[in-house]
C-alpha positions as a Markdown table, in Angstrom:
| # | Residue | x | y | z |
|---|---|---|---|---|
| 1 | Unk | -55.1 | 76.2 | -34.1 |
| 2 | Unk | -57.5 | 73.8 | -33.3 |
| 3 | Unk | -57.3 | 69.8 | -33.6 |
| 4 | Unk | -59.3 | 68.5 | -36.4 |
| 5 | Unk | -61.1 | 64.9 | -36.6 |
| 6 | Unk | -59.7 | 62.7 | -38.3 |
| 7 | Unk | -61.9 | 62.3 | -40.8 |
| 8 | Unk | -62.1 | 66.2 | -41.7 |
| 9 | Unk | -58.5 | 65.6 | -42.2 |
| 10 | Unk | -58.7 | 63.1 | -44.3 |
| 11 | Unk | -61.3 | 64.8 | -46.5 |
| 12 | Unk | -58.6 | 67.6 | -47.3 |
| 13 | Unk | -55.8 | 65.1 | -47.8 |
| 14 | Unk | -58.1 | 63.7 | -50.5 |
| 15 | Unk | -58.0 | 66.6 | -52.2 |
| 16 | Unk | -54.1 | 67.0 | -52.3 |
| 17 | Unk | -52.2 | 66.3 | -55.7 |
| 18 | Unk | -50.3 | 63.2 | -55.4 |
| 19 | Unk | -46.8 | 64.8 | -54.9 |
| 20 | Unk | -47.6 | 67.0 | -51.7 |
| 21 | Unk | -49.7 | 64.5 | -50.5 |
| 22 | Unk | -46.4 | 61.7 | -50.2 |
| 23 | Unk | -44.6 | 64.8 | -48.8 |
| 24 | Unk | -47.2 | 65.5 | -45.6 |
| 25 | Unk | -46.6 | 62.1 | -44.8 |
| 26 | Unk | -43.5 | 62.9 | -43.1 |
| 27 | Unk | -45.4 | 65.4 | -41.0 |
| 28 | Unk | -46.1 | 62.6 | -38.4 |
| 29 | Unk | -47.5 | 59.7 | -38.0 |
| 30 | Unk | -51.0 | 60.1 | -37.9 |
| 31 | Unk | -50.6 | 61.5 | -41.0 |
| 32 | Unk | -48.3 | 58.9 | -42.4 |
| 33 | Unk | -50.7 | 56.1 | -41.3 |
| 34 | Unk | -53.9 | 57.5 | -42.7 |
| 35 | Unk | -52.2 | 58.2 | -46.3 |
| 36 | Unk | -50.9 | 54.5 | -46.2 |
| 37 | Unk | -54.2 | 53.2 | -45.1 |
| 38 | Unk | -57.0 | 51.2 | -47.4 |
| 39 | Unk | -59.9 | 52.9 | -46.3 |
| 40 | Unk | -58.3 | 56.6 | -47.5 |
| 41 | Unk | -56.6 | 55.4 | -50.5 |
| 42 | Unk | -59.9 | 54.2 | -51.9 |
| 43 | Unk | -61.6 | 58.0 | -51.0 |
| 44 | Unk | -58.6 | 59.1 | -52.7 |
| 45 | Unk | -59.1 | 57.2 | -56.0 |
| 46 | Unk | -63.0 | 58.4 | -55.6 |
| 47 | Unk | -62.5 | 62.0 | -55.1 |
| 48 | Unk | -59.7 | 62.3 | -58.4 |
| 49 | Unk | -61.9 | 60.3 | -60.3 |
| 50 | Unk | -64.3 | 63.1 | -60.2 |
| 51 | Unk | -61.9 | 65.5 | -62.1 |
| 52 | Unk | -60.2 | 64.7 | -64.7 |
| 53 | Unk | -57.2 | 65.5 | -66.6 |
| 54 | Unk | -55.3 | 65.2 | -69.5 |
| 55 | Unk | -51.3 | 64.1 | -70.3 |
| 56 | Unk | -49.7 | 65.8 | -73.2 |
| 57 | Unk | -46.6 | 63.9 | -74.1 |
| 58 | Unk | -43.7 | 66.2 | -74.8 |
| 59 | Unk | -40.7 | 65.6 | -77.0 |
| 60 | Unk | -37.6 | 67.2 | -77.8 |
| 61 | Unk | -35.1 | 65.7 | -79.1 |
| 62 | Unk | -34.7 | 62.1 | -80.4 |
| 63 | Unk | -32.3 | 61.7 | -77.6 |
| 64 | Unk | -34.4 | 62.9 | -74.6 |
| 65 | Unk | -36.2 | 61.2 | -72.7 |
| 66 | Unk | -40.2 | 61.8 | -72.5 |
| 67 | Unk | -42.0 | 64.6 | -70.2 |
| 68 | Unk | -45.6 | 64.8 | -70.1 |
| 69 | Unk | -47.8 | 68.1 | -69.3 |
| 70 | Unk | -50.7 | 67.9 | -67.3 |
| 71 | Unk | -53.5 | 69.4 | -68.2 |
| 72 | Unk | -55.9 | 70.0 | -64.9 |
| 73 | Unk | -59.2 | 71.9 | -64.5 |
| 74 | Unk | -58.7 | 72.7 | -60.7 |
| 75 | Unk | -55.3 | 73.4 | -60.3 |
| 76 | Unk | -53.8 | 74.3 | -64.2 |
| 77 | Unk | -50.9 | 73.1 | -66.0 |
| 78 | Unk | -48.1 | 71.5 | -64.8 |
| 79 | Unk | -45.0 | 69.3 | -65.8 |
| 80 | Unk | -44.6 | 65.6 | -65.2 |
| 81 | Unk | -41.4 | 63.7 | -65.9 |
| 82 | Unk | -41.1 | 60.0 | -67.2 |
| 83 | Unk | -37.3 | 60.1 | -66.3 |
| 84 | Unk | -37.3 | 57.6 | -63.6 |
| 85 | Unk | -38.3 | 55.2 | -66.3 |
| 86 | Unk | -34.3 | 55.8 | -67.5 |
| 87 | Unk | -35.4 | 54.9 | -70.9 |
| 88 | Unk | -36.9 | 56.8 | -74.4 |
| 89 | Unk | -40.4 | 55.4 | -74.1 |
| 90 | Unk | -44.0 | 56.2 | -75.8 |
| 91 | Unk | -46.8 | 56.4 | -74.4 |
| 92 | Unk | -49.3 | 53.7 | -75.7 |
| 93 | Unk | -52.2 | 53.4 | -73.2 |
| 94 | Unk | -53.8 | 55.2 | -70.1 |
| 95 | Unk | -56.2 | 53.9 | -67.4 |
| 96 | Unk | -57.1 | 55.3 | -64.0 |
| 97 | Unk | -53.7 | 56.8 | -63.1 |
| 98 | Unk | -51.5 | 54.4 | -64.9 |
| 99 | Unk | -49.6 | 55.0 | -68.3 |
| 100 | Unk | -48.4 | 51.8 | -70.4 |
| 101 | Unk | -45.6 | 52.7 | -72.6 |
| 102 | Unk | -43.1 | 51.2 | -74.6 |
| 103 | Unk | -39.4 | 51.2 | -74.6 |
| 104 | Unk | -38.5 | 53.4 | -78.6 |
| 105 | Unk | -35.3 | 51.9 | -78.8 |
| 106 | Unk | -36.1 | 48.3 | -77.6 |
| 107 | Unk | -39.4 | 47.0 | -79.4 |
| 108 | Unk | -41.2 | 44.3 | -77.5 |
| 109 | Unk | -39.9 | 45.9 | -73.8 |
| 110 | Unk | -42.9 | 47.7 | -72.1 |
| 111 | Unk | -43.3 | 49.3 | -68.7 |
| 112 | Unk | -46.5 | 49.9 | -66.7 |
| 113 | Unk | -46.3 | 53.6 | -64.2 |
| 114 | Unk | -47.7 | 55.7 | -62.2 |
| 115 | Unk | -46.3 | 59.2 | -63.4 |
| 116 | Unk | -47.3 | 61.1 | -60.2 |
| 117 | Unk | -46.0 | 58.5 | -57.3 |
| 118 | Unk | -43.0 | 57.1 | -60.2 |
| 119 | Unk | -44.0 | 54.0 | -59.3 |
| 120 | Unk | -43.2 | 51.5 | -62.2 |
| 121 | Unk | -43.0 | 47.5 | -63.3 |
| 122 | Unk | -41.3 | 46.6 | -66.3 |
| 123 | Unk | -43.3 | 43.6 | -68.0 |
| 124 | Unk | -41.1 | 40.5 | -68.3 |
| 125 | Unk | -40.6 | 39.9 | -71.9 |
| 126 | Unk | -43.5 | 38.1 | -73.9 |
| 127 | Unk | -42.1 | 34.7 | -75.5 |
| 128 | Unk | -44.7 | 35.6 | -78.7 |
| 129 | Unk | -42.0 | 38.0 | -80.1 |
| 130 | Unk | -45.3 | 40.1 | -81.5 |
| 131 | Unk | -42.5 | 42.1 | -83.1 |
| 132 | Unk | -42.2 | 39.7 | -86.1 |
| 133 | Unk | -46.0 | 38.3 | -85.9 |
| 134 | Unk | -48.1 | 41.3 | -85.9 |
| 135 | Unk | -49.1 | 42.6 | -89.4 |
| 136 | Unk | -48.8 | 45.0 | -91.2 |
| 137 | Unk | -45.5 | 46.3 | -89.3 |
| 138 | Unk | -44.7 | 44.6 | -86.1 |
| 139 | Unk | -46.7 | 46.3 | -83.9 |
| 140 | Unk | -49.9 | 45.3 | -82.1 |
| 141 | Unk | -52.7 | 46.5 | -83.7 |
| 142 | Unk | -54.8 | 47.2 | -80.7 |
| 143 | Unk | -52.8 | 48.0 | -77.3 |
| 144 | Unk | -54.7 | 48.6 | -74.1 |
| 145 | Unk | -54.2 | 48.8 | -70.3 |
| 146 | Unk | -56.7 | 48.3 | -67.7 |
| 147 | Unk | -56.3 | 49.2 | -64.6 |
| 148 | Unk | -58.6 | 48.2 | -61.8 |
| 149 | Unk | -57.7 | 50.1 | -58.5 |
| 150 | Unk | -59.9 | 48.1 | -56.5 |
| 151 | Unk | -58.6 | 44.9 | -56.4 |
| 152 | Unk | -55.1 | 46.5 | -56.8 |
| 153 | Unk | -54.3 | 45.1 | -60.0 |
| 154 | Unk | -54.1 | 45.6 | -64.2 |
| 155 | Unk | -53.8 | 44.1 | -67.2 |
| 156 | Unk | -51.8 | 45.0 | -70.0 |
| 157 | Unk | -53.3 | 43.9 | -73.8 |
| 158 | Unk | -51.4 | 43.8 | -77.0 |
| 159 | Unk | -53.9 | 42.4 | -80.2 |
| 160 | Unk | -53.5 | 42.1 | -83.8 |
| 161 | Unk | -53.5 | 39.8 | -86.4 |
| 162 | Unk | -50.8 | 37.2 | -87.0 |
| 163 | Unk | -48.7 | 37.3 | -90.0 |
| 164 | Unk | -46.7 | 34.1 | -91.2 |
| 165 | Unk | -43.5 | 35.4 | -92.6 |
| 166 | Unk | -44.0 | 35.6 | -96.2 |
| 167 | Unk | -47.0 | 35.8 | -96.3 |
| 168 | Unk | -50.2 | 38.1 | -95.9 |
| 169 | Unk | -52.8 | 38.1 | -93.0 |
| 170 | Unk | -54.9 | 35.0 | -92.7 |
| 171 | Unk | -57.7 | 36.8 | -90.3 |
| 172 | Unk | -55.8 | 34.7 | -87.1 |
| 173 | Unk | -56.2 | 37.4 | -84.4 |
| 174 | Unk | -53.4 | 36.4 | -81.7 |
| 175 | Unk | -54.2 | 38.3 | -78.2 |
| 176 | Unk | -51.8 | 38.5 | -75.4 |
| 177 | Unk | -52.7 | 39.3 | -72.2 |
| 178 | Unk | -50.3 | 40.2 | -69.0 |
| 179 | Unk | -52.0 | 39.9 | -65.5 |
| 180 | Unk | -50.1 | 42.0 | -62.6 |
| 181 | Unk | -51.4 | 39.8 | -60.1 |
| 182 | Unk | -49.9 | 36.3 | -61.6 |
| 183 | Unk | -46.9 | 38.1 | -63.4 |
| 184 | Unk | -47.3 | 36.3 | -66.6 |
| 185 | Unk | -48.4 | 37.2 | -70.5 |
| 186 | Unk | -51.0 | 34.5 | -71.4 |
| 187 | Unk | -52.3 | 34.3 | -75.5 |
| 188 | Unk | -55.4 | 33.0 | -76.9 |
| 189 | Unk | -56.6 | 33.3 | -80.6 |
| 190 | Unk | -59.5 | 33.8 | -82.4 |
| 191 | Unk | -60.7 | 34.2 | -85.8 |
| 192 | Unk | -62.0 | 38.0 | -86.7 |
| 193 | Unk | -63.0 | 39.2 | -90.2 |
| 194 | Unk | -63.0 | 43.0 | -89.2 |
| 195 | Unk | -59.5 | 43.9 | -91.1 |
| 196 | Unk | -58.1 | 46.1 | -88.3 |
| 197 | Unk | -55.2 | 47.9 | -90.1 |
| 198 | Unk | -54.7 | 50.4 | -87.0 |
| 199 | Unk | -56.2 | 51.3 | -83.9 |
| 200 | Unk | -58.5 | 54.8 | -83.9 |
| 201 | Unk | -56.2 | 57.2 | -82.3 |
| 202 | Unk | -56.5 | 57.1 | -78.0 |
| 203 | Unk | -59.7 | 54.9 | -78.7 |
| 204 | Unk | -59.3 | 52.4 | -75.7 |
| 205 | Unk | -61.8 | 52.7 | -73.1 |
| 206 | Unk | -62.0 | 50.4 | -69.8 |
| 207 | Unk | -65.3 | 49.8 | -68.1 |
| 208 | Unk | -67.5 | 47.4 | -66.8 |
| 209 | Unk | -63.9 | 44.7 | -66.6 |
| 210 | Unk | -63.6 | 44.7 | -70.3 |
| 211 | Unk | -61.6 | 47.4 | -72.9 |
| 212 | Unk | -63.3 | 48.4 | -75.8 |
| 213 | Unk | -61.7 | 50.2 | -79.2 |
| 214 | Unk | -64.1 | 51.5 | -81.6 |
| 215 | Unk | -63.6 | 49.8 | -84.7 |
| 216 | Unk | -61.8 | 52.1 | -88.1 |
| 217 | Unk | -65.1 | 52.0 | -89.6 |
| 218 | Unk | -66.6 | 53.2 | -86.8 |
| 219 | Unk | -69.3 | 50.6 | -87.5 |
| 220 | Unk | -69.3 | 48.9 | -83.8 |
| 221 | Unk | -67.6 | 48.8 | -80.8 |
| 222 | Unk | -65.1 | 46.0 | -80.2 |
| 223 | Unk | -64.9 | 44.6 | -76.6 |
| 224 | Unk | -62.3 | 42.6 | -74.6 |
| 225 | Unk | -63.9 | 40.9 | -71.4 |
| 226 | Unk | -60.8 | 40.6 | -69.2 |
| 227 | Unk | -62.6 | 38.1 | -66.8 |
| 228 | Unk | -63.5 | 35.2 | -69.6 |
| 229 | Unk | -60.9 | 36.6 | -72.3 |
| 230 | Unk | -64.0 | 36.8 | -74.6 |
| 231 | Unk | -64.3 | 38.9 | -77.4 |
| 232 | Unk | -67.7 | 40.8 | -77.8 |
| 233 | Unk | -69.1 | 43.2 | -80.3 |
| 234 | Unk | -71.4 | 46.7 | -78.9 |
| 235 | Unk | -73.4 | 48.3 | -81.5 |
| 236 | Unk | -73.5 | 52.1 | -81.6 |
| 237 | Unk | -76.7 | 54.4 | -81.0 |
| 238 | Unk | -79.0 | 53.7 | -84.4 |
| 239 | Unk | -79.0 | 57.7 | -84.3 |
| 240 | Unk | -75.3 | 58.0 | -85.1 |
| 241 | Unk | -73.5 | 58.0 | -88.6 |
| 242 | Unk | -70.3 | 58.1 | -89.6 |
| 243 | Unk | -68.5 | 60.0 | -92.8 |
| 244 | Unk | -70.4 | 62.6 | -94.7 |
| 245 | Unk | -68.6 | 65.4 | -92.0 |
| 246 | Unk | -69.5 | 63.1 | -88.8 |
| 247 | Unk | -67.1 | 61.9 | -86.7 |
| 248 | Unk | -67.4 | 59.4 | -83.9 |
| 249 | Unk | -65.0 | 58.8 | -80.4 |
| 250 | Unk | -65.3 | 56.6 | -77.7 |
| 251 | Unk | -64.7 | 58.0 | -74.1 |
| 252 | Unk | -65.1 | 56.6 | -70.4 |
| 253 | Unk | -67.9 | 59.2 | -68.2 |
| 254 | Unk | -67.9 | 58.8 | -64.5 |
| 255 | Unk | -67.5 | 54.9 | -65.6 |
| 256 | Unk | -69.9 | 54.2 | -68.0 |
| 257 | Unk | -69.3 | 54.1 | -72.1 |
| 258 | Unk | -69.6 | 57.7 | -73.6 |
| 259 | Unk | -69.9 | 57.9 | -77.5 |
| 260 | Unk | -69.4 | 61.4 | -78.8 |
| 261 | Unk | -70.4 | 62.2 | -82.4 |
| 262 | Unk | -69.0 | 65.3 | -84.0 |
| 263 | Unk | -70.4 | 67.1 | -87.0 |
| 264 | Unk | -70.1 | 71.0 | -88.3 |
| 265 | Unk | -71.9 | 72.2 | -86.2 |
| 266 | Unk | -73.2 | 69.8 | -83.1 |
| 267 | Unk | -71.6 | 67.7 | -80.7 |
| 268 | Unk | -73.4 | 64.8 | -79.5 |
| 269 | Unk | -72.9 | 62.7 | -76.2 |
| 270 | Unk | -74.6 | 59.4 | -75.8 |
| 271 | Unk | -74.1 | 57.1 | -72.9 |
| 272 | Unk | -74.8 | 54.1 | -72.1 |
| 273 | Unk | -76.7 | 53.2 | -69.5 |
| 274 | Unk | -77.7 | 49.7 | -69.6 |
| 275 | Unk | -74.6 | 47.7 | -70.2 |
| 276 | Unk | -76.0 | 44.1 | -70.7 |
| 277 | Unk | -78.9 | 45.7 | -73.0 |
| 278 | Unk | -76.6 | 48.2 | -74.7 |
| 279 | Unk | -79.1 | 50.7 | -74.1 |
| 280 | Unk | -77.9 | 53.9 | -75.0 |
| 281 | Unk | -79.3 | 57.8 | -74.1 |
| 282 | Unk | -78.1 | 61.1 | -75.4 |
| 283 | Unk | -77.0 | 63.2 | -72.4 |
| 284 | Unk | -76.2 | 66.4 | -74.7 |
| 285 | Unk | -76.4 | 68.4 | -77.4 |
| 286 | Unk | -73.8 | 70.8 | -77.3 |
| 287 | Unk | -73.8 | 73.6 | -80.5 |
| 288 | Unk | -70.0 | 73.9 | -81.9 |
| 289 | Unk | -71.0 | 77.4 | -83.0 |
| 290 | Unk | -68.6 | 79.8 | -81.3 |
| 291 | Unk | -65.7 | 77.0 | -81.5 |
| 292 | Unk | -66.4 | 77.0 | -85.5 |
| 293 | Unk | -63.3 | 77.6 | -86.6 |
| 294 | Unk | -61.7 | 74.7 | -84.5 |
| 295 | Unk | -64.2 | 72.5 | -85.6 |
| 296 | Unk | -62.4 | 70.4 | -88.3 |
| 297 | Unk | -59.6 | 69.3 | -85.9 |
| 298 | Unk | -61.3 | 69.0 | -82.6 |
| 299 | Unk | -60.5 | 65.5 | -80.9 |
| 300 | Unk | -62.5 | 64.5 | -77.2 |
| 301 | Unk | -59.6 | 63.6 | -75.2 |
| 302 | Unk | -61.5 | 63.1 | -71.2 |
| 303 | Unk | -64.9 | 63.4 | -70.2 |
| 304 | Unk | -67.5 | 63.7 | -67.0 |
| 305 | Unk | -70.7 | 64.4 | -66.5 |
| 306 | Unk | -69.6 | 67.5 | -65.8 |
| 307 | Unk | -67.2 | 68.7 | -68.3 |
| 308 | Unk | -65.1 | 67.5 | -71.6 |
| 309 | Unk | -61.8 | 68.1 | -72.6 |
| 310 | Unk | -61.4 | 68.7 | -76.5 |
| 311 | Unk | -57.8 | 68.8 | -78.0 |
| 312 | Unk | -57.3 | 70.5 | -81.2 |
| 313 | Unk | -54.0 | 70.8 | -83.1 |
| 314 | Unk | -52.7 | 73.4 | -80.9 |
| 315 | Unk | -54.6 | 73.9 | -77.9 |
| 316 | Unk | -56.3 | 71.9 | -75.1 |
| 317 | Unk | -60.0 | 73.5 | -74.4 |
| 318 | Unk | -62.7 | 72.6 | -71.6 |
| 319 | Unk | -65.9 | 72.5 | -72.2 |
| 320 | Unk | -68.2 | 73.2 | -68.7 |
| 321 | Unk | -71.6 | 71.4 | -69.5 |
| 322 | Unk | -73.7 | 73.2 | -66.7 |
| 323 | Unk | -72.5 | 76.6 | -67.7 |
| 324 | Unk | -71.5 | 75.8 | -71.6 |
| 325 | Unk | -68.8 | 77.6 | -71.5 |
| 326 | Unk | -65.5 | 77.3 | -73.5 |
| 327 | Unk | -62.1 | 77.4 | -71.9 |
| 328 | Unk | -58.9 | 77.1 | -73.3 |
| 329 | Unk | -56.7 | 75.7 | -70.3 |
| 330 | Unk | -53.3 | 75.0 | -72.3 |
| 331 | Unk | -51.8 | 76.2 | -76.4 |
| 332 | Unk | -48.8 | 74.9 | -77.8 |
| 333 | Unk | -46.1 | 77.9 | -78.0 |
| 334 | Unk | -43.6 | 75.7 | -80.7 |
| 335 | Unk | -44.3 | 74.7 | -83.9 |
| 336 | Unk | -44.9 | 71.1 | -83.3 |
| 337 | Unk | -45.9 | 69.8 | -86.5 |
| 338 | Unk | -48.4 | 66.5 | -85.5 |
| 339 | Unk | -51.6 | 67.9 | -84.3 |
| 340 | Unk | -51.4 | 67.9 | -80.6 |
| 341 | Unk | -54.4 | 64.8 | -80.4 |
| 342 | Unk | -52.1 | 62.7 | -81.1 |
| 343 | Unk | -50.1 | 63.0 | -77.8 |
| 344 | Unk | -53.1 | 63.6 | -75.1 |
| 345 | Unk | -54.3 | 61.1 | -73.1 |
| 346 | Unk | -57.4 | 61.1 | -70.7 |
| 347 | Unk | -55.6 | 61.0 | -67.0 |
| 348 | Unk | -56.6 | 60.9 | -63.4 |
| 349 | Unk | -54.2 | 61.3 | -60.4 |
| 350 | Unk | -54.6 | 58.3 | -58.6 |
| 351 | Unk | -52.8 | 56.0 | -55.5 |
| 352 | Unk | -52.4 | 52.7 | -57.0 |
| 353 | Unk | -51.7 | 50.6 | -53.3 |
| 354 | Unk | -48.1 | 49.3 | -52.8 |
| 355 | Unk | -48.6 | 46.4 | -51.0 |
């Protein structure tokens, strides 16, 4: 067997799931040094970043603790545990690799990990107690993790409006931020008159340094910019409508802001390509025809340019843009009851650096 350069090997290690790739580096120490080294990790983070995948959070019992399914075009299904966590967590957000979740049993306790290396930081408590402040029931209204590889860093964001005890909403919208790099939940507040009563189901997107949620009347996108903790509002594509059998869902493609609008029959998929201008483009028009059937409960989970992931109440489909063809690359076998959108996250296997 012949020697190989360096850089053919590190081309193929690239391409290794996470969990073989920690395992080579025992082979030596060439090996060892050029899957601990800057320069790969960041042609790591490039190459995944070019498939993605999905996370379907299993449950069993109350008592056990979370697994996850993934969900990946190239290489299938597969089963992830969250056990190292040694707590009954939810999943709340996903960004680049990372999952945010929060602790079911302790409210207010969250943890920030990567589910493929079971790496993980448990977030030192926030003195806000949003339990009691957030209305309607405790809970942040808008929760959202960013997670810029990078600069090695993230950001965890829990939103919602303030409720004095006793009384109802006065449109005070308390924000708390936590920053990875300084350790510390900072809060700022504004005034917003959009009467968020939830947050649209997975609707978190982070691109461009800020998070964006598309609002519950899908009437504009609402945007967090993490480096001036300003608040900023995107208008949608004039083209799109929502209600009357239209149904709209924000998604990150390759890095930029994807809108997809869903109807009886078509699929649309905008993107934008001119962040400062919000200048939007429709990339595709995909017919929904041979999927009819499927149609009412079809949610867009991940996205590239080169293919979408669709999760429906029992099954997770691809759909191959070049080719447009259908897949179906995962069905629930159990009767789960809640349709399975509610449990699948966009994900990419990623090397979030140590040190």
């Amino acid at each position: 067997m012949g020697i190989f350069p360096d850089e053919v090997i590190l081309q193929i290690l690239a391409r290794l799931p996470v969990k073989p790739l920690f395992k080579n580096k025992t082979v030596c120490k060439l090996w060892y040094r050029l899957v601990s080294d800057k320069y790969f990790i960041k042609l790591y983070n490039e190459v995944s970043a070019k498939n993605p995948m999905v996370l379907i959070e299993t449950s069993g019992s109350p008592e056990s603790r979370s697994s996850l399914v993934c969900v990946d075009n190239l290489r299938g299904v597969s089963e992830v545990s969250l056990d190292f966590l040694k707590d009954r967590v939810k999943v709340r957000a996903s960004c680049n690799g990372l999952l945010c979740c929060s602790s079911i049993p302790d409210k207010g306790v969250y943890y920030v990990c990567n589910p493929m290396t079971r790496d993980f930081k448990l977030l030192p408590r926030c003195r806000e107690r949003p339990v009691t402040r957030f209305y309607p029931d405790g809970e942040a209204t808008l929760v959202g993790l960013a997670c810029d590889v990078s600069k090695n860093k993230f950001n965890v964001v829990l939103a919602g409006y303030h409720r004095t005890f006793g009384h109802r909403p006065d449109g005070t919208f308390i924000c708390l931020i936590f920053d990875s790099d300084s350790n510390k939940w900072k809060k700022f507040v504004s005034h917003r008159d959009d009467h968020f009563t939830h947050m649209n189901k997975n609707q978190v997107v982070f691109v461009n340094g800020a998070l964006h949620w598309l609002t519950g009347s899908c009437s504009y996108i609402l945007a967090l910019d993490l480096d001036y903790d300003v608040w900023r509002k995107i208008s949608l594509p004039d083209e799109v409508s929502y209600g009357t059998g239209n149904r709209v869902y924000l998604l990150d493609s390759d890095g930029c802001l994807s809108l997809i609008q869903i109807s009886d029959a078509w699929m649309n998929i905008w993107v934008m390509k001119d962040y400062e201008k919000e200048v939007w483009y429709m990339v595709d028009r995909v017919s929904l025809r041979c999927i009819r059937g499927l149609v009412p409960g079809i949610f867009p989970i991940a996205q590239t340019g080169e293919c979408i992931f669709l999760a429906t109440h029992k099954q997770i489909l691809v759909y191959h843009q070049k080719s447009r063809v259908w897949k179906e690359m995962y069905s629930v076998k159990n009767s789960a009851s809640l349709p399975l959108w509610f449990s699948a996250y966009a994900f990419r296997s990623t090397i979030f650096p140590s040190d």
